[in-house]
C-alpha positions in Angstrom: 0.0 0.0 0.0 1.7 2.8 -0.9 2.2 6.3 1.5 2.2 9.7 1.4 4.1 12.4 3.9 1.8 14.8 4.7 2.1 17.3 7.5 4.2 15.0 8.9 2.6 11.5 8.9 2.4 9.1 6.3 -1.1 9.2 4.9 -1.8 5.6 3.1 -3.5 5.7 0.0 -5.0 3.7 -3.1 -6.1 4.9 -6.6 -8.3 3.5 -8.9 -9.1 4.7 -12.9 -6.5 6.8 -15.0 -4.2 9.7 -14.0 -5.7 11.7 -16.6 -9.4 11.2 -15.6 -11.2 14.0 -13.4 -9.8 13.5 -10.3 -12.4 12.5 -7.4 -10.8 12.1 -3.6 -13.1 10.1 -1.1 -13.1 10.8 2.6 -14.7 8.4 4.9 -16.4 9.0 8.6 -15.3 8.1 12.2 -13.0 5.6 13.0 -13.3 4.0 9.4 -10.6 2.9 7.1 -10.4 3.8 3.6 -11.9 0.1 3.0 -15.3 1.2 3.7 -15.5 2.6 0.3 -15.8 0.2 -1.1 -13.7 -1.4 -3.9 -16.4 -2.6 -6.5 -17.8 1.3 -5.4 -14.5 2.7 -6.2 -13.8 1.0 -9.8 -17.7 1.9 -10.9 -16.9 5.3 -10.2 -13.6 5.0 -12.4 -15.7 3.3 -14.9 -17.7 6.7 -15.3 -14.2 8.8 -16.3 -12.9 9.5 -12.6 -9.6 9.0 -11.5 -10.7 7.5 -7.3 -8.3 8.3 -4.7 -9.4 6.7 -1.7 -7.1 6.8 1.6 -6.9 6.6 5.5 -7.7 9.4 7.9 -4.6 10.2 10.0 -5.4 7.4 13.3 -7.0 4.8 11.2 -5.8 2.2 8.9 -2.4 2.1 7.7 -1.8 5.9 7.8 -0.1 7.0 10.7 -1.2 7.3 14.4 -1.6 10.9 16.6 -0.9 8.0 20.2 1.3 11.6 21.8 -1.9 13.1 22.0 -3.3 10.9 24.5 -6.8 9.6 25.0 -9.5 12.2 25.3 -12.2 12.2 27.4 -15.3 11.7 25.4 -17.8 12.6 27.6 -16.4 15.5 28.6 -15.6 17.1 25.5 -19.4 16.3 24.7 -20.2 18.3 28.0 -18.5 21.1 27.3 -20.0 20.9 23.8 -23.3 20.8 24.8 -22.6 23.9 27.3 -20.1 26.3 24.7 -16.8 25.8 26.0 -13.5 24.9 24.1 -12.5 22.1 23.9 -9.3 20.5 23.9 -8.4 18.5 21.5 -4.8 16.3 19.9 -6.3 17.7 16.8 -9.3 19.2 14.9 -10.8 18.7 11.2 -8.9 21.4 9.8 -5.7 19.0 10.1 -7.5 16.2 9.0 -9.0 18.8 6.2 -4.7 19.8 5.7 -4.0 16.0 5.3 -6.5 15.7 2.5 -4.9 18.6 0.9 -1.5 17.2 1.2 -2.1 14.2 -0.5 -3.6 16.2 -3.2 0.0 17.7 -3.1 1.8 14.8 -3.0 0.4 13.4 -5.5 0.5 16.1 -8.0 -3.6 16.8 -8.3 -3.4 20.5 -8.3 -7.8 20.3 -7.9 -10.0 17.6 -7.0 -14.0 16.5 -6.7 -14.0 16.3 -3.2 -16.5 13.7 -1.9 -17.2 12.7 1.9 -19.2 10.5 3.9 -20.2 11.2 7.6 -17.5 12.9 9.5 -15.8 12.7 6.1 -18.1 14.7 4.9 -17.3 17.6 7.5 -13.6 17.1 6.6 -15.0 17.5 3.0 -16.8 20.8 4.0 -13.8 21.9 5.9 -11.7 21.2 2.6 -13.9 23.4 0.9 -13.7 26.4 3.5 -9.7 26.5 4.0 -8.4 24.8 0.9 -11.2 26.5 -1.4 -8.9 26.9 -4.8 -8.6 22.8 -4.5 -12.2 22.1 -5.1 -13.8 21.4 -8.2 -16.9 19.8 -6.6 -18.5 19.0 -2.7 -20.0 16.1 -2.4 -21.8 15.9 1.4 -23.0 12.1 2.2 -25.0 11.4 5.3 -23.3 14.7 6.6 -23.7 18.1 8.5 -23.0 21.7 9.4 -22.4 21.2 13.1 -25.2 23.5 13.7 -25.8 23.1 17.0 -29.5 24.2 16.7 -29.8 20.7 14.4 -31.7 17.2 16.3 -29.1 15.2 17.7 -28.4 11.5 16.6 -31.1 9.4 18.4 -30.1 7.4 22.0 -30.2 3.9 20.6 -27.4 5.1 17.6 -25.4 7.1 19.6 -25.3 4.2 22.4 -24.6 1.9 19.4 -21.4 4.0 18.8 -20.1 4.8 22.0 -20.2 1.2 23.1 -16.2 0.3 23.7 -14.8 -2.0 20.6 -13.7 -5.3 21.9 -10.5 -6.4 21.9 -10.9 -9.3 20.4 -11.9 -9.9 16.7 -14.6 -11.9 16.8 -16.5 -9.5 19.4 -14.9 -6.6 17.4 -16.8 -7.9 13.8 -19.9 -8.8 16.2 -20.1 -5.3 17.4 -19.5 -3.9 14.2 -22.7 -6.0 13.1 -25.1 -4.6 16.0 -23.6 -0.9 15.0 -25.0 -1.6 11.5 -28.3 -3.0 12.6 -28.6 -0.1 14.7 -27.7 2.7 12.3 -27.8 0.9 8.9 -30.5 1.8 5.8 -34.3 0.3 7.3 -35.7 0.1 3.8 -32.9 -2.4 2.3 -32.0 -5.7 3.5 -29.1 -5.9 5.9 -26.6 -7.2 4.5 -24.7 -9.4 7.4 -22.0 -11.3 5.5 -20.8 -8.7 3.4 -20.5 -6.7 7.0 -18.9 -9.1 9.0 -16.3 -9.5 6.0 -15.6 -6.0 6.2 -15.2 -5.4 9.7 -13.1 -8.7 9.7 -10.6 -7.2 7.3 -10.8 -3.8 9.0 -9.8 -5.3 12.3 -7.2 -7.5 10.8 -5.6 -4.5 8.6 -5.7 -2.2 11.9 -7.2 -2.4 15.0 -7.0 0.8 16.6 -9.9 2.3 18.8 -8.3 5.2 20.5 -7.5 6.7 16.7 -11.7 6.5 16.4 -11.6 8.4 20.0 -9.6 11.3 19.1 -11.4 11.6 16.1 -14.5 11.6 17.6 -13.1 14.7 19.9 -11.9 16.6 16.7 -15.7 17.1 15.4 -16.5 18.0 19.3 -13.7 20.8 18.8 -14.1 22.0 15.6 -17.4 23.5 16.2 -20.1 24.7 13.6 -19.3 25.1 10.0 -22.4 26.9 9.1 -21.0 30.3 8.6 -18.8 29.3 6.8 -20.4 27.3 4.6 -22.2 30.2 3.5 -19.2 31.4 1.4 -18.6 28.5 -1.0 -18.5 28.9 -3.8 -18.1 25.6 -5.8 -21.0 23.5 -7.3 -22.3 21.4 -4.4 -24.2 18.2 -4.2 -25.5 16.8 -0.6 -26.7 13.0 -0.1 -28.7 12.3 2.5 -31.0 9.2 3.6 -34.1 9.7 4.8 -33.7 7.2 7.8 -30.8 8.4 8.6 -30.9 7.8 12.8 -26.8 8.8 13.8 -27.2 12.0 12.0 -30.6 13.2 11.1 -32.1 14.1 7.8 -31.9 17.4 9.0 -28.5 18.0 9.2 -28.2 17.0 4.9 -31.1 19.6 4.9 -29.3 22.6 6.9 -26.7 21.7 4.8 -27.8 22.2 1.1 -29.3 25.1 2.4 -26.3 26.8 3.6 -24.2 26.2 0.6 -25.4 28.6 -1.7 -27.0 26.7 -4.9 -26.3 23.1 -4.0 -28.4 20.0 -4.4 -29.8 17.8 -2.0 -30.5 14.4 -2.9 -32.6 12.6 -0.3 -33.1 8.9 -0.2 -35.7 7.0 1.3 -35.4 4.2 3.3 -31.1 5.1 3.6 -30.0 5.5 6.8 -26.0 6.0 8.1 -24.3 3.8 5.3 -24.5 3.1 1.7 -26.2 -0.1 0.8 -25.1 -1.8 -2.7 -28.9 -1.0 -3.8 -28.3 3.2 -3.5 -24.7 2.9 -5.9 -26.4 3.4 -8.8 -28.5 6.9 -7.6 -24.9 7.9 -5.5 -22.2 7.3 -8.5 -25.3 8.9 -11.0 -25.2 11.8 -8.6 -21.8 12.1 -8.5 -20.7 11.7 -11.9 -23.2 13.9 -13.0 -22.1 16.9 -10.7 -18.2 16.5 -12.5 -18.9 16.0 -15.9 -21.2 19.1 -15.7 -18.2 21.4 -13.7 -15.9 20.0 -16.3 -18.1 21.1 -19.2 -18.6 23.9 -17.2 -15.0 25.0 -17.0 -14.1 24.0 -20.4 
């Protein structure tokens, strides 16, 4: 797997398509490896002119590690969330949102589609805001503002995520499977197999929970985007599905309507992933949004 140095870490990486394609960088969420998007995912996209860079968050997969930063205390960052403090933090999403724009850098894309799901998508955003004359394209999936005015995620998903990972792998994949059941799409069938296979290879590629809890403090610290968001200026597409219970169908809403003239796609019956069935409506989407910028620009 090949790496990049980036801001001083090595940020692992995988491409898919040709160099010369439009080039389309995927961020993924919280504590997830660049193996959630998935692989058939990644060469359909190719398939429709894009040249797919997929790649580890710093503190997951095979990128580097932050460990000098220490352990954060979850529940207190989310108390002084909740009542308007700072909050400290090893690091927030506008290093993670620098990392993105490193690799970009190290691997000679001078602008990129920028596509991200989840907290991926609010390093996506944040890409967008501080790193504006990179962006082609935002593509927001199952995302938000950090409005704190928004409905939170509801108690049975955010218990589902905040349950400790076991240590071992077989309770690791088996929590992984609850997690989906809990936050998954209702109105497509759940796909077990294909998500204990992934959290197997996850856990046997990297197993590292306290990079998903330092993480998890960097959204805490980072704060609302909303303002912000109000200044982009690139074309803007926001996915969203309707039965979405980790972050509400509110927060895709709040956030097409921030970004001044972006779409909002909702999907019924999607909630906080991206089953098989929805591809076809995600990679349409998508595609659609860069081959219109690139006629656009041309």
């Amino acid at each position: 797997m090949p790496t990049a140095h980036v801001n001083g870490l090595d940020i692992a990486y995988q491409t898919f398509g040709r160099q010369g394609d439009r080039p389309l960088l995927l961020i993924m969420g919280l504590g997830a490896q660049m193996i959630l998007w998935d692989e058939e995912f990644c060469e359909q996209l190719a398939e429709r002119g894009h040249y797919v860079i997929r790649f580890d968050n710093r503190d997951v997969g095979l990128s580097s590690k932050c460990d000098a930063g220490g352990i954060p205390d979850v529940m207190a960052a989310v108390g002084a969330s909740m009542a308007g403090q700072k909050i400290a933090a090893p690091y927030k999403l506008s290093d993670m949102a620098a990392d993105a724009a490193g690799l970009l850098d190290a691997l000679g894309v001078a602008k990129a589609h920028i596509v991200g799901a989840s907290m991926g998508g609010m390093i996506a955003q944040t890409v967008a805001i501080e790193h504006r004359h990179r962006v082609l394209t935002l593509t927001s999936i199952m995302s938000t503002t950090g409005n704190p005015d928004l409905p939170p995620a509801r108690p049975e998903a955010m218990s589902a995520l905040l349950i400790p990972p076991p240590a071992d792998r077989e309770g690791n994949i088996a929590r992984s499977v609850e997690v989906f059941r809990t936050i998954g799409s209702p109105g497509f069938p759940f796909e077990e197999e294909r998500i204990r296979d992934r959290a197997a290879r996850s856990y046997d590629r990297c197993y590292h929970p306290a990079g998903a809890v330092r993480q998890m403090v960097a959204i805490l610290a980072s704060g609302s985007r909303k303002e912000a968001l109000r200044e982009v200026k690139q074309p803007a597409l926001v996915i969203h599905g309707v039965d979405d219970p980790l972050v509400p169908l509110a927060g895709g809403i709040d956030t097409a309507a921030t970004i001044p003239g972006a779409t909002l796609l909702k999907i019924g019956g999607m909630g906080h992933d991206m089953p098989r069935p929805v591809w076809p409506r995600i990679i349409d989407a998508i595609s659609a949004l860069t081959l219109r910028q690139g006629q656009a620009s041309s």
